[in-house]
C-alpha positions, 0 to 999 in steps of 0.5 A: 115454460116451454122449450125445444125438446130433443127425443133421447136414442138412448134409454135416458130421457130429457126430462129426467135429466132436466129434473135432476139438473133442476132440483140440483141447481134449486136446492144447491145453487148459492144465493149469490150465483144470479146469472149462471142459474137455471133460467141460463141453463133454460135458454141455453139448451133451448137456443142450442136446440133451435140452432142444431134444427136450423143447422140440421144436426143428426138427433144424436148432436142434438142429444149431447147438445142438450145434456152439455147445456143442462150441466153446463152450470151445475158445478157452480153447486160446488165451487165457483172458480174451477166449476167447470171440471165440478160440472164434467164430474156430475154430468159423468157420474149421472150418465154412468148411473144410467149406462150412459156410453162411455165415448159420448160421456166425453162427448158431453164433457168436451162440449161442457168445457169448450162453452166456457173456456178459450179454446177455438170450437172445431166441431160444427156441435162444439160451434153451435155450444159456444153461440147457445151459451152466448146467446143472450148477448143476441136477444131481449131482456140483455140488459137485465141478464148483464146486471145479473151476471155484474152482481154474480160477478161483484159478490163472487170476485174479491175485489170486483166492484167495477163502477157503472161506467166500467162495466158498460164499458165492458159490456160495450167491448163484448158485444162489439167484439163478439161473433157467433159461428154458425150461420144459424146463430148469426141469423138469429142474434146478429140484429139484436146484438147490433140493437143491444150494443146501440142500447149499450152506446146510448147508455154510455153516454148517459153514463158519461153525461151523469157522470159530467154532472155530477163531477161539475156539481161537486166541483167549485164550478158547480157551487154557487156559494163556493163562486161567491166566496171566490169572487169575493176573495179575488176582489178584495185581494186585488183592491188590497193589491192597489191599497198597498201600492198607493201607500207605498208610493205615497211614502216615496213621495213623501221619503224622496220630498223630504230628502230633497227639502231635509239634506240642503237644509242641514248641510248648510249647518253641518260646518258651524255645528258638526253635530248635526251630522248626527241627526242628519245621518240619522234622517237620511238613512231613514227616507233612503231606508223607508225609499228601499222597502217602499219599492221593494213592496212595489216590486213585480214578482219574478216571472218567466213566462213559462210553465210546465205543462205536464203539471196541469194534472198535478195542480201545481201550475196555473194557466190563468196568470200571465206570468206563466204562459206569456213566453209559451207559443199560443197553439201550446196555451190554446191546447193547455188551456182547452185540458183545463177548462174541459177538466173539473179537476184542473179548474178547480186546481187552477181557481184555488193556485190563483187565489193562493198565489195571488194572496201569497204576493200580497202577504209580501207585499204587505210585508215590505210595506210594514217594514216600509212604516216601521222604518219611517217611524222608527227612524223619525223618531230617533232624529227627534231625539237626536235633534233634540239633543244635539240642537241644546248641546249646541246652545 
């Protein structure tokens, strides 16, 4: 492919250079090294060429401009971390082999660690190194270059996996933040890196709506048989709810009827023969005691009004029962309440507290009620008995 090529003032020659880096690169680079390769090192020297013309650096910038791209990657042949001191070690041993000046193979080695480090370029060379290495976040293909380095990244960094989303993220920071220092380069990469970033933003919010879709489809909202069932449940709990309230109001009726009827009726007996008193306790107490866990099975739960809030994140707090929020101000629910519905998370946790609370009630209602006919049972029964025998007692 070819490139921007510089004529060398000294005895070493460009293409010499550039065949060793290659075959160096080719035979020794790791498999898993997918951006910071040869094809990076190509468009480096060639980016970094073209803005030393359009900045008019003298041949010699030009030179050492060219040598510091073409090493620049190659102590990834070594290490991967720490690379950069592999990299000034090669580029010094190969330009001394060939009586390369001491003073410009430090040169070479300053413009090598400027590229990739966090110290500020001082030199109009040093800038035009720096805005050569970032070059691809201002041309074409960006994307493509950025997948590579995320998987360079992925198999090199031990705990790296950063998902779709993190990583757009990144490369949206990146190119926001990113500013190149020559004029040249501005000139050159600034309308692509504006075009590269609009591409990254769009593909954020792709990211963001597969994301959206995917989160509602594992949700309970997204399940139309998981609905079904809900729908279902919440139905069939609240007609028990109604089932058990009827059944206890019959027994107050009829508990609260027989007491009115019963008691008149044996008090009238209770000074010629005081053994009814017997059967007659005994039947008292069981209307009072059926009365009792009637209405304790028709009681409402206790309730405050209130909630905390700050657990809508931990699922332990549900906004759709109104016993949680009716003492709460509305502007506070309103808000609340958008969190929940915006959140798959938080609607399924507020689905799943409802119906659990709501079958939680019910059970205690069921309780009372049981205990409730147990006692009317129980209790009649013994008044039979004791009737009974206190009535042929009498006779």
């Amino acid at each position: 492919m070819k490139t921007t090529e510089v004529k060398f003032n000294s005895s070493i020659k460009s293409k010499k250079v550039s065949a060793f880096v290659y075959q160096l690169l080719a035979n020794q680079l790791p498999a898993d090294i997918y951006f910071h390769n040869f094809d990076h090192t190509r468009i480096m020297k060639k980016e970094a060429l073209i803005l030393a013309k359009e900045e008019k650096l003298s041949n010699e910038q030009k030179e050492l401009l060219c040598l510091a791209t073409l090493f620049q990657h190659t102590g990834y042949t070594q290490k991967y971390k720490g690379h950069l001191a592999v990299s000034q070690s090669i580029a010094s041993s190969f330009l001394e082999k060939h009586n390369y000046p001491t003073e410009k193979i430090q040169e070479v080695n300053q413009l090598i660690a400027v590229m990739q480090s966090e110290q500020m370029p001082k030199s109009l060379t040093e800038k035009i190194a720096c805005d050569a290495y970032y070059a691809y976040w201002g041309l074409k293909k960006y994307r493509l270059r950025s997948a590579r380095l995320r998987k360079e990244l992925t198999s090199k960094l031990e705990g790296y996996t950063p998902s779709d989303q993190a990583w757009n993220e990144r490369c949206e920071k990146e190119l926001q933040e990113h500013y190149y220092y020559t004029q040249a380069a501005i000139e050159r990469y600034g309308d692509r890196q504006k075009i590269n970033l609009q591409k990254t933003k769009k593909r954020k919010k792709e990211l963001e709506k597969i994301a959206k879709k995917e989160k509602y489809a594992n949700s309970l909202a997204g399940n139309k048989a998981a609905i079904t069932m809900f729908k279902t449940s919440l139905r069939n709990h609240i007609d028990l709810t109604a089932i058990a309230d009827q059944k206890s109001n019959i027994m107050l009726s009829v508990s609260a009827l027989l007491l009115t009827i019963g008691v008149p009726l044996f008090a009238t007996h209770l000074t010629a023969h005081y053994l009814m008193l017997i059967p007659t306790t005994v039947f008292t107490l069981t209307c009072l005691g059926t009365m009792f866990f009637a209405t304790l099975s028709t009681r409402p739960i206790k309730m405050d009004g209130k909630t905390n809030l700050e657990q809508l994140n931990t699922g332990e707090t549900n906004l759709f029962f109104f016993g949680n929020f009716y003492n709460i101000k509305v502007n506070h629910y309103r808000d609340a309440m958008k969190k929940v519905i915006a959140n798959a998370s938080y609607l399924d946790d507020s689905m799943i507290n409802d119906l659990y609370y709501l079958g939680n009630s019910l059970g205690a209602k069921f309780n009372y009620l049981r205990k409730c006919y147990n006692t009317f049972i129980i209790g009649t029964v013994i008044f039979i008995i004791t009737f009974a025998i206190c009535y042929f007692a009498i006779q």
